[in-house]
Structure formats: C-alpha cells, structure tokens
C-alpha positions as CSV (number, residue, x, y, z in Angstrom):
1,X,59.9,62.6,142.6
2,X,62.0,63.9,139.9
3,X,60.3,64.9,136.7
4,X,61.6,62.9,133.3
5,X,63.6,64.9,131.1
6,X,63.1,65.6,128.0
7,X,62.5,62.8,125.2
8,X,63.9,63.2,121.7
9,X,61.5,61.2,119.4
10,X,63.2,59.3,116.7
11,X,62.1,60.0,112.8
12,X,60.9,57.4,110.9
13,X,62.3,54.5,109.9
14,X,62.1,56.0,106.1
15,X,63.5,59.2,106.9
16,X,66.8,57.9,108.6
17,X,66.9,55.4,105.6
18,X,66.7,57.8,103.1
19,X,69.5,60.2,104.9
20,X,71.8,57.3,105.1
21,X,71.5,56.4,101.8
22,X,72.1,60.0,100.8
23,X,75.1,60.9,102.8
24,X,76.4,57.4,100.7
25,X,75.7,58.8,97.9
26,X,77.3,61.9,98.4
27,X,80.3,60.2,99.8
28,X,80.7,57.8,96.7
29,X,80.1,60.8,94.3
30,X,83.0,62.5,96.0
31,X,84.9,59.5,95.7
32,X,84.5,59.5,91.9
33,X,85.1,63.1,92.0
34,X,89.0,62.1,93.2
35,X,89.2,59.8,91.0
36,X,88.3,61.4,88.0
37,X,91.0,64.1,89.5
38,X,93.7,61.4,89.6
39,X,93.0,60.1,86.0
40,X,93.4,63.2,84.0
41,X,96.7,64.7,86.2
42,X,98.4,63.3,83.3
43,X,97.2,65.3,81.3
44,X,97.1,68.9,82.9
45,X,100.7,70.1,81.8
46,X,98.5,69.9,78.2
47,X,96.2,71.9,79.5
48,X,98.9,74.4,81.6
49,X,100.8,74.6,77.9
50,X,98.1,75.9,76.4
51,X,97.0,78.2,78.7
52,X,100.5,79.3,79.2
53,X,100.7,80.0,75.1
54,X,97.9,82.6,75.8
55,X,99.5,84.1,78.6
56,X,97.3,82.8,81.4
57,X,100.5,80.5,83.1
58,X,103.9,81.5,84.2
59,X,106.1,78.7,82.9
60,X,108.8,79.6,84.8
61,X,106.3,78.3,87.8
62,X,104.9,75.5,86.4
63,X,105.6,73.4,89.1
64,X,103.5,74.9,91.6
65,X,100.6,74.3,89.6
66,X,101.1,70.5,90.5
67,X,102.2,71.2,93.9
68,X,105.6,71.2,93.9
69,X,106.8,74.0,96.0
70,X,109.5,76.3,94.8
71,X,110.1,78.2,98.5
72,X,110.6,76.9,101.9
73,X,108.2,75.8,104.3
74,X,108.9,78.5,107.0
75,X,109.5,77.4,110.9
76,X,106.8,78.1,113.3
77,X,102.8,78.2,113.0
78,X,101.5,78.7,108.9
79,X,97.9,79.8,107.3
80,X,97.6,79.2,103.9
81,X,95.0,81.6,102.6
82,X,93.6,81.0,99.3
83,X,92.5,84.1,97.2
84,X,91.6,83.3,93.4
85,X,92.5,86.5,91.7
86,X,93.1,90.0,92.2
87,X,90.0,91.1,93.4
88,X,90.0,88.6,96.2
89,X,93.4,89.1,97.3
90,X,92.9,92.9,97.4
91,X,90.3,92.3,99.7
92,X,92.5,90.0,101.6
93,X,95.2,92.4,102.6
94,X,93.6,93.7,106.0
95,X,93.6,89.9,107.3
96,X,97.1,89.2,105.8
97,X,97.8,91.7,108.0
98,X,96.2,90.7,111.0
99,X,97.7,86.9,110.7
100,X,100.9,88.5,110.7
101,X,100.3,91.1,113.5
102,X,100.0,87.9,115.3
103,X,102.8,86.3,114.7
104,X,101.7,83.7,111.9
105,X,103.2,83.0,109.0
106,X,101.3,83.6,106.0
107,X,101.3,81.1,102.4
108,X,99.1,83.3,99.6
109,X,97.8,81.6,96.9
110,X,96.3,82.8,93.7
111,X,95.5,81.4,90.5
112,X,96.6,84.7,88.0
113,X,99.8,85.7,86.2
114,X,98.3,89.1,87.0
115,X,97.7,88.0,91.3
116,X,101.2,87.0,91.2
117,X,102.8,89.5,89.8
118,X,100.8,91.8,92.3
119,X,101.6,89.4,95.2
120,X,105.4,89.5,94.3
121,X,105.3,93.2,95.5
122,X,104.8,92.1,99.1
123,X,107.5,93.4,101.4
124,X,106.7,91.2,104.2
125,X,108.9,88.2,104.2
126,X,106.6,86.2,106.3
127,X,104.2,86.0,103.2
128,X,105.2,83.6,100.6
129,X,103.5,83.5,97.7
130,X,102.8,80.0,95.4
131,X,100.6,79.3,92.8
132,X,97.8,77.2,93.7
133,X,97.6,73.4,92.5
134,X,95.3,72.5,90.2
135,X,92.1,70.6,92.2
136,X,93.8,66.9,91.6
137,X,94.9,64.6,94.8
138,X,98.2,64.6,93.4
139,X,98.9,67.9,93.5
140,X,96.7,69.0,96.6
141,X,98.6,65.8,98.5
142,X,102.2,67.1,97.3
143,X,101.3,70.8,98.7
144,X,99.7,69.6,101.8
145,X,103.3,67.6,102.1
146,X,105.4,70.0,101.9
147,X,103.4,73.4,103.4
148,X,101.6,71.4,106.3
149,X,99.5,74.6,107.3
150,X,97.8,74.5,110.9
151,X,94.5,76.2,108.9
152,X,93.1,77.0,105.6
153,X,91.1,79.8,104.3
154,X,89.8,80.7,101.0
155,X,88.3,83.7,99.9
156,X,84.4,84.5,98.7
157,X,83.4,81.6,96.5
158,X,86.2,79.1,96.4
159,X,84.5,75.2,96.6
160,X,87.4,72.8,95.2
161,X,86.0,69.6,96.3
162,X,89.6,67.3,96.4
163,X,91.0,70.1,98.6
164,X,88.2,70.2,101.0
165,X,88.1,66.6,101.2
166,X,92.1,66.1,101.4
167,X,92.3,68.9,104.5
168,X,89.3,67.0,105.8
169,X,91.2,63.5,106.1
170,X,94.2,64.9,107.6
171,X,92.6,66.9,110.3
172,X,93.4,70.9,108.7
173,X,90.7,73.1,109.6
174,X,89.3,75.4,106.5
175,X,87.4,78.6,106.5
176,X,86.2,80.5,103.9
177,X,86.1,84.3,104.6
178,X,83.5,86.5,102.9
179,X,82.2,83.6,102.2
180,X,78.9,84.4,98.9
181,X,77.2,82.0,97.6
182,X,74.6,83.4,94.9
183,X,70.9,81.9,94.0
184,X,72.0,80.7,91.0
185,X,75.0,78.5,92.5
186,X,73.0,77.6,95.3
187,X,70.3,76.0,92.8
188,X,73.0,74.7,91.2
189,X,74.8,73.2,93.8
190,X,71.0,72.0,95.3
191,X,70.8,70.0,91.9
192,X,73.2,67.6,93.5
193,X,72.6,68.0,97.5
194,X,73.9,64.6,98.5
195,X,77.0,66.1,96.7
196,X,77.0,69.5,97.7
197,X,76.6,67.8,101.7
198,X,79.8,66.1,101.7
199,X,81.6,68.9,100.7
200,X,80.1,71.6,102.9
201,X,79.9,69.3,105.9
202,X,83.9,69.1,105.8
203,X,84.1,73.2,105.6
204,X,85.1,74.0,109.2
205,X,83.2,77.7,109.5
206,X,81.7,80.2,107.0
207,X,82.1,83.4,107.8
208,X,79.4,84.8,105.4
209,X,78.8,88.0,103.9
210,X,75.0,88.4,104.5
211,X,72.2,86.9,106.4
212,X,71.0,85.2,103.2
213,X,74.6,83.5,102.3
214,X,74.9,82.1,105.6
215,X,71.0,80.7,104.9
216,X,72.1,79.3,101.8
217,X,75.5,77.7,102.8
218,X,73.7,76.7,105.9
219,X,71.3,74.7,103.6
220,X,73.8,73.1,101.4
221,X,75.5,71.5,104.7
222,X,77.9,74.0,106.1
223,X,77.8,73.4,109.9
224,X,78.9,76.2,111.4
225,X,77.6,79.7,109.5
226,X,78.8,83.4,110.9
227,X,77.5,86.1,109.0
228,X,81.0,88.8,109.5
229,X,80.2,91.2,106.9
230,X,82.2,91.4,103.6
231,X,86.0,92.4,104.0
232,X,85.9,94.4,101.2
233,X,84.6,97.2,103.0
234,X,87.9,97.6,105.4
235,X,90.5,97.8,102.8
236,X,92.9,100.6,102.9
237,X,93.7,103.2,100.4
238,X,95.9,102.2,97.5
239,X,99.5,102.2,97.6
240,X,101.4,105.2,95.3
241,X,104.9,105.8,94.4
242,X,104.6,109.5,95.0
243,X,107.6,110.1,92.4
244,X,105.4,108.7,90.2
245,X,102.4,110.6,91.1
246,X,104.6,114.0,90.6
247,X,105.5,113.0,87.2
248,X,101.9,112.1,86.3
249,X,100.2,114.6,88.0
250,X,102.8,117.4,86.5
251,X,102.3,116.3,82.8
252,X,98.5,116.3,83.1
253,X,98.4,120.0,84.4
254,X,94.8,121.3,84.1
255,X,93.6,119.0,81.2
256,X,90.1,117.1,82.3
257,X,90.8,113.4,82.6
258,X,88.7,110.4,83.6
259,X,89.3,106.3,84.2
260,X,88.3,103.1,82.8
261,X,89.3,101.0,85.4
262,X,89.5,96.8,85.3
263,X,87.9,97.2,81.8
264,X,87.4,93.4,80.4
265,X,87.5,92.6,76.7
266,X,84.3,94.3,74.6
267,X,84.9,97.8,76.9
268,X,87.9,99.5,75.5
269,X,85.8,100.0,72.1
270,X,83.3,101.8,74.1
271,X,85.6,103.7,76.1
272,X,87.0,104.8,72.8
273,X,83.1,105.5,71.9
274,X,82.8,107.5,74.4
275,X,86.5,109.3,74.0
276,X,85.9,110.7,71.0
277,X,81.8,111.4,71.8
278,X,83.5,113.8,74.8
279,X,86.6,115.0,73.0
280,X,85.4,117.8,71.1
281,X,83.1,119.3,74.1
282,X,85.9,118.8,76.5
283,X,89.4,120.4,75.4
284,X,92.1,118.1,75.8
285,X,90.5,115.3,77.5
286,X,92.6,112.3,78.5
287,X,91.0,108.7,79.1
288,X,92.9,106.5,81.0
289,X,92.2,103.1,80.4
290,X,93.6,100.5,82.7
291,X,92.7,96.8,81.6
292,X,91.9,94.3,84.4
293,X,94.4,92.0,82.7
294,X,97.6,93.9,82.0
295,X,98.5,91.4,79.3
296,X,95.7,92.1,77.3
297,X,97.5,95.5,76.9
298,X,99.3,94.9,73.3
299,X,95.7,93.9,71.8
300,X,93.9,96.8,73.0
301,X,96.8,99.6,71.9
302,X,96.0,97.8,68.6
303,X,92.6,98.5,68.6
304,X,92.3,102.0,69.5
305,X,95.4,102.6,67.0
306,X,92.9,101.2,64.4
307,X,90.4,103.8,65.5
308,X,92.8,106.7,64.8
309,X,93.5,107.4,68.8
310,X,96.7,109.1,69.8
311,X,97.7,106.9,72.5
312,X,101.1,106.4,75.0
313,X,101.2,102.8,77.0
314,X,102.4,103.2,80.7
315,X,104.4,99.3,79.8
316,X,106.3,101.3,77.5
317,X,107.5,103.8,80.4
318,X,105.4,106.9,78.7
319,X,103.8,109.5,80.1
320,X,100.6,111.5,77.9
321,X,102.1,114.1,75.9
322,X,99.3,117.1,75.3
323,X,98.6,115.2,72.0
324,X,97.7,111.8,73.8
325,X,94.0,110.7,73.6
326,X,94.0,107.5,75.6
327,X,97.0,106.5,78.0
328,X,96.9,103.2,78.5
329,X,97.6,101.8,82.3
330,X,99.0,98.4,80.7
331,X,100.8,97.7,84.5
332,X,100.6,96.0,87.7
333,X,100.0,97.4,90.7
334,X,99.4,101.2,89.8
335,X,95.9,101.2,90.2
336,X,96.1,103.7,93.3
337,X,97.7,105.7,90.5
338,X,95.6,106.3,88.4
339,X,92.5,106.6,90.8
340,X,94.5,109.4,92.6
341,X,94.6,111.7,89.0
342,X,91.2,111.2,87.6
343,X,88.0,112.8,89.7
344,X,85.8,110.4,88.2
345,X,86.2,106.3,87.0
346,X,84.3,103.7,85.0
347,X,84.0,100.6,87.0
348,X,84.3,97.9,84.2
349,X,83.4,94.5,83.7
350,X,80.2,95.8,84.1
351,X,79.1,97.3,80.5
352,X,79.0,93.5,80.0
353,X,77.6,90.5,81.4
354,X,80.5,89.6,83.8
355,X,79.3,90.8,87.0
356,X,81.2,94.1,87.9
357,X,84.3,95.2,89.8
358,X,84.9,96.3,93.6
359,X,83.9,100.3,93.2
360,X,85.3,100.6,97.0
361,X,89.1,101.3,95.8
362,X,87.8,104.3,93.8
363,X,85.4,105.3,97.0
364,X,88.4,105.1,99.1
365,X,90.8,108.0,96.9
366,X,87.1,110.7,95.8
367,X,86.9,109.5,92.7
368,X,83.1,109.7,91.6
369,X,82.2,105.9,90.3
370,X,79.9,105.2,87.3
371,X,79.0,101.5,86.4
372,X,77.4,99.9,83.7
373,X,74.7,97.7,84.5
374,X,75.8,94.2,84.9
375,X,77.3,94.3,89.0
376,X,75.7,90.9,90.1
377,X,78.3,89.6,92.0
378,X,78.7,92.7,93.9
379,X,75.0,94.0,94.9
380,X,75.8,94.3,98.8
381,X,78.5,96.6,97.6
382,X,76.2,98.4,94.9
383,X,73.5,98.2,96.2
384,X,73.7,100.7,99.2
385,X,76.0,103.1,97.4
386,X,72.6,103.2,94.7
387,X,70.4,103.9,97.3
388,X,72.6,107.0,99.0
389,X,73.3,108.2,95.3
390,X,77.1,107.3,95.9
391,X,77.3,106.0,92.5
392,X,75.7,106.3,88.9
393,X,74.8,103.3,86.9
394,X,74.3,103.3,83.1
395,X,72.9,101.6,80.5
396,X,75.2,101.9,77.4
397,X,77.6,104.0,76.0
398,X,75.6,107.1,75.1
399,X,74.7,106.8,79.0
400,X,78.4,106.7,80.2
401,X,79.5,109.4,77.7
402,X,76.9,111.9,79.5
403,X,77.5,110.9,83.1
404,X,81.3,111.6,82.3
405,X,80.4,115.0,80.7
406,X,78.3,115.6,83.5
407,X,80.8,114.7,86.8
408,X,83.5,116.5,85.0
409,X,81.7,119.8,84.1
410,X,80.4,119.8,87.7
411,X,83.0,118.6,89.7
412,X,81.0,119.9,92.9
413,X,78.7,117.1,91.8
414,X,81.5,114.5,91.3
415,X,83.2,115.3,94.6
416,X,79.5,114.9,96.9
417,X,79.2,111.9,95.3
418,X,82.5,110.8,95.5
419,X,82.3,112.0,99.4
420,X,78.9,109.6,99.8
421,X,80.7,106.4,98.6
422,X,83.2,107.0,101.1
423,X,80.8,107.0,103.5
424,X,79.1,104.4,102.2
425,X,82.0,102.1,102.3
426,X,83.2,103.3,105.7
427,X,79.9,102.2,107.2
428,X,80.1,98.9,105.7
429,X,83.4,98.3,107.6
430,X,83.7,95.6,110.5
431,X,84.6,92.5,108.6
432,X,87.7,92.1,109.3
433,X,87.2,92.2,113.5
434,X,84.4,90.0,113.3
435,X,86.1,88.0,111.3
436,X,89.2,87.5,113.6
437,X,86.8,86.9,116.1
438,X,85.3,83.9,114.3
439,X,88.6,82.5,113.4
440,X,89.7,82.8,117.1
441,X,89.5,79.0,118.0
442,X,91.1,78.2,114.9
443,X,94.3,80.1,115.1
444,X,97.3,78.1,116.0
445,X,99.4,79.5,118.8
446,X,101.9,82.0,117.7
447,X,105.5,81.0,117.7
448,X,107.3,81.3,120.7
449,X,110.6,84.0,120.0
450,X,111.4,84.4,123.1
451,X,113.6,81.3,123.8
C-alpha cells in the first residue's frame, strides 16, 4: 500500500483574504504611482531648467532625461546597467568589464553632469553612455522603445517604481547588483508593505551585499535574494596620465602634502581649518583639495581666497608653485592623481551628516585614510578596516588636524596603515565572480561574429 504524500494545509479563510486584499492594494497604489508620473511629465523640463541653471543638467542632453535617445541602439545582445552617480559607477567598472568580455553590449546610465563627464572617458565603443529618464511612463516607455535591452541592472540602492513596473510588463529581467538596503529604508519602505510588495515582487534577483540586506529585501518581497558580496571591494587601481604624474610629482619635490578627497559642501572650511592649524609645524605643506562635485570648484576657490589662502586650481591648468597653500583638484577623472602624490587622504562627506565616501580607491594606491565620523552608508566597508586599524576616524577638525600631523611625521605609521587597508580591501574581494555567477541565467547569448 503506498503511503499518502504529503498534505499542504490551507490558511485561513482570513489570512488568504487579507493577502488578496493587500496584494490589491499594493497593485492599485502602484497604479496611482504611474499615474501621478504621467500627470506631472509636463512639467519636468521646469524642473530640468532649474536644475540645469545650477549646474546639476547638461542642456545640451536634455532629451535623454525624457527618454529620447541621442545614440544608436547597437546590433546584437544589450544590458542596460543603471549606476546613479560616481560612486556607483566606479564600482561598476569590473562588471562593465565582464559584460563586455562576453561579448554584450553595454548602455550606462547615470544621473550626474559629474558621472557623465567621467563616463565620456570610456574607450570602449561597446559602452554607450545616456542619461537616465526621469521615473515617468513616458520617458521610461520611449527608452525601453528605442534601447530594448535583454536585462537590466541597477546599482546598490536604486528602487524607481515606474521602471520596475514598465520592465515587469514587457518581460525585461532586472537585477540589482550590490544591492543595500539600510534599517532606516527598510522601515520606511515597511510603512507601506502592500506597496513596497509590488515593487520588489517584480525585481528579478538581488544580489545583496550582506546577509542582513538580503533578510531585509527578502522581507519587503524580493523573490529571489543572493548575498554576492559588495563589488566595491574588486575595483582596480585608478587610471593616471603618467605625463601628468611627472609634472605633478616634479613640482611637489620634497614638500609634505595631504588630500581632501570627495569633500562635500561645509568641508573645504575645515580643510582650510586644519591647513593653516598644520602649516606652521609643517614647512611647506600642500593640501589638496578635490571636491566631489567639480562644479562646485569656482565657489570653493572663493572661499579659501576669503580666508587669505594662496591657492592654484587644476581647471585653470596650474600646477602649485612653492607659494601655493591649497591646490584645488577642480577636474574630472584625476582622482588616481592625486591619491598617487599624497601618503595620506581625508575621506569626505563624512565630517558631516551625508554618510561617507568609498575609502577603497585610496586603499588601493597606500594612501593612509582618515574619516570623519558620519560613514553610514558604508559600514561593511568601514567597519573591518576599524577593526584591523586600516583606517582612523575623527571627530572634528582639531581631531583631523592631529591625525594629519601625526601620519605625515611618521610615515612608517602611515604606510602600515596604508598597507592594512589594502589588505583589508583585498580580502573583501569576490563580488564580482559571485556576482556573474548569479546573473548567469539571465545573460542573453552573446552575438554570434562568426557568420
């Protein structure tokens, strides 16, 4: 007599109620969401003028921001990968790479003037770079139109509910890659769960970061979670124009330097704090301050000229003369430049409350990193460099001024802690293969070149 399998009981009449009703929800509230997106298109070029009065648009690509393409669709197989800003694409790179090693074309999007102008540097014509559209079924349905990619994939953080939905309905698998998703957006995002559901239930894969994103993104709906590691940590060194790095490292000579790197608004004036605390115990010291958005660059040369600072703006095509206080790194795409000539860096946007900047670029080149406080959004990457003493974190500016003093008096001390981030960040590699491995059944077939 055969044994009867297994029985699945059913849940309660209530419970399958109240999940039906919710899944509605969530559907019509998505619904609305589209619709909201479709009624104020219209008026998005107001908000793109504006914006692009303060610098933050490229009018001479407007219509990319609405979905109008201004390349070519390419022949053959095509991801779009989606990363917001600089930061995101940086960390992109290795599996821009990869895509490509394998025969796929590759559409980049970004949401910077400052991404864009980095992106424009690719060499590779396989990658094209477009703006991304604006989160609106207009726009998403013109780009879709036109780029048709076999598979999308966003960077880290990136929930635009229209474009989920739209790649949804017309069959495009998405993936986000080092996919986070913080506490504090998870509660926010649990706030509205029938919501939150019908979005996440239309994401394709996560490949998360940590074992505690993948439980959150698992809990908001995502049904299919991979925890690949962050692909941060299997970036490459920085790109140099060695000419460049002559010139630089020829006019600098002996003189002690150090870096503010991806400084954000409110840090320059403590950088210059801490200049001229350092300036008259350290001969001839140089800051170099390089501003996370280049454009800020005419603001900030006004500031420290209101302080009295000697200064010489890289934009301007200067180099530091032996006079020059702060030399301002007002460019794009030098930032392997300037890590290469100072033995130790500020990590900025972290002095205030904004969350920090990826410290393995520095790691990468020896530089010894110092942070301010606030590195919220990037604790797996602080975290263990902390705990093996691969980096210093400090409070304020009077902290900063001494760990400077410090690293660049001993520079045995700056270059073993320069030597454990680099270790640090070597051990925290893998990403990118897991990744790949993930993404496997959602590759399209390379094109065929042989016939």
């Amino acid at each position: 007599m055969t044994a009867p399998g297994p029985t699945t009981a059913s849940p309660p009449a209530g419970t399958a109620r109240a999940g039906v009703l919710s899944r509605l929800a969530g559907e019509s509230l998505l619904l609305l969401y589209r619709g909201f997106g479709r009624a104020i298109a219209p008026l998005l070029p107001l908000l793109f003028a504006r914006r692009a009065r303060r610098g933050k648009e490229d009018e001479a690509r407007r219509g990319e921001r609405f979905g109008r393409a201004s390349r070519p669709r390419p022949d053959g197989p095509l991801v779009w990968l989606h990363a917001a800003s600089v930061g995101e694409m940086n960390a992109s790179r290795p599996l821009v790479r990869a895509l490509r090693e394998r025969g796929l074309g590759v559409l980049l999007t970004t949401g910077t003037v400052t991404s864009a102008r980095i992106a424009a540097t690719e060499a590779d014509p396989g990658v094209i770079h477009q703006f991304v559209p604006y989160d609106t079924p207009p726009g998403i349905g013109r780009f879709l139109d036109h780029w048709r990619p076999d598979l999308a994939i966003t960077a880290e953080s990136e929930i635009w509910p229209t474009t989920i939905s739209t790649l949804a309905r017309r069959g495009i698998p998405l993936a986000i890659a080092s996919a986070t998703m913080s506490p504090r957006s998870a509660k926010g995002w649990r706030r509205m769960r029938p919501f939150a559901h019908a979005i996440f239930s239309r994401i394709s894969l996560c490949l998360a970061q940590t074992a505690d994103d993948a439980e959150r993104l698992g809990a908001l709906g995502a049904p299919r979670v991979e925890v690949c590691g962050n692909l941060k940590f299997d970036g490459g060194e920085l790109p140099v124009d060695p000419q460049a790095l002559d010139a630089l490292q020829t006019v600098l000579g002996s003189r002690p330097v150090w870096l503010a790197a991806s400084t954000h608004e409110g840090e320059e004036a403590m950088v210059a704090e801490v200049h001229e605390a350092l300036r008259g115990e350290l001969p001839g010291l140089l800051t170099v301050i390089v501003p996370r958005h280049p454009e800020r660059g005419g603001t900030i040369a006004a500031g420290l000229a209101a302080r009295g600072l000697r200064l010489a703006r890289r934009s301007d095509g200067l180099l530091p003369d032996a006079a020059c206080d702060i030399y301002l790194g007002d460019t794009i795409g030098e930032m392997g430049l300037y890590y290469r000539v100072a033995p130790v860096a500020f990590i900025g946007k972290s002095l205030v409350p904004e969350g920090g900047q990826n410290p393995l670029e520095a790691s990468r080149l020896g530089t010894a990193i110092v942070t301010g406080p606030h590195v919220f959004n990037l604790l797996d990457i602080y975290t263990p460099l902390f705990d093996a003493k691969g980096a210093e974190i400090v409070q304020d500016t009077g902290e900063l001024a001494a760990a400077v003093h410090r690293l660049l008096v001993d520079r045995t001390l700056a270059a073993r802690q320069a030597a454990i981030a680099a270790t640090v960040a070597r051990a925290g590699s893998g990403a990118l293969d897991a990744s790949l491995a993930a993404l496997s059944p959602l590759l399209p077939p390379a094109r065929d070149t042989s016939k």
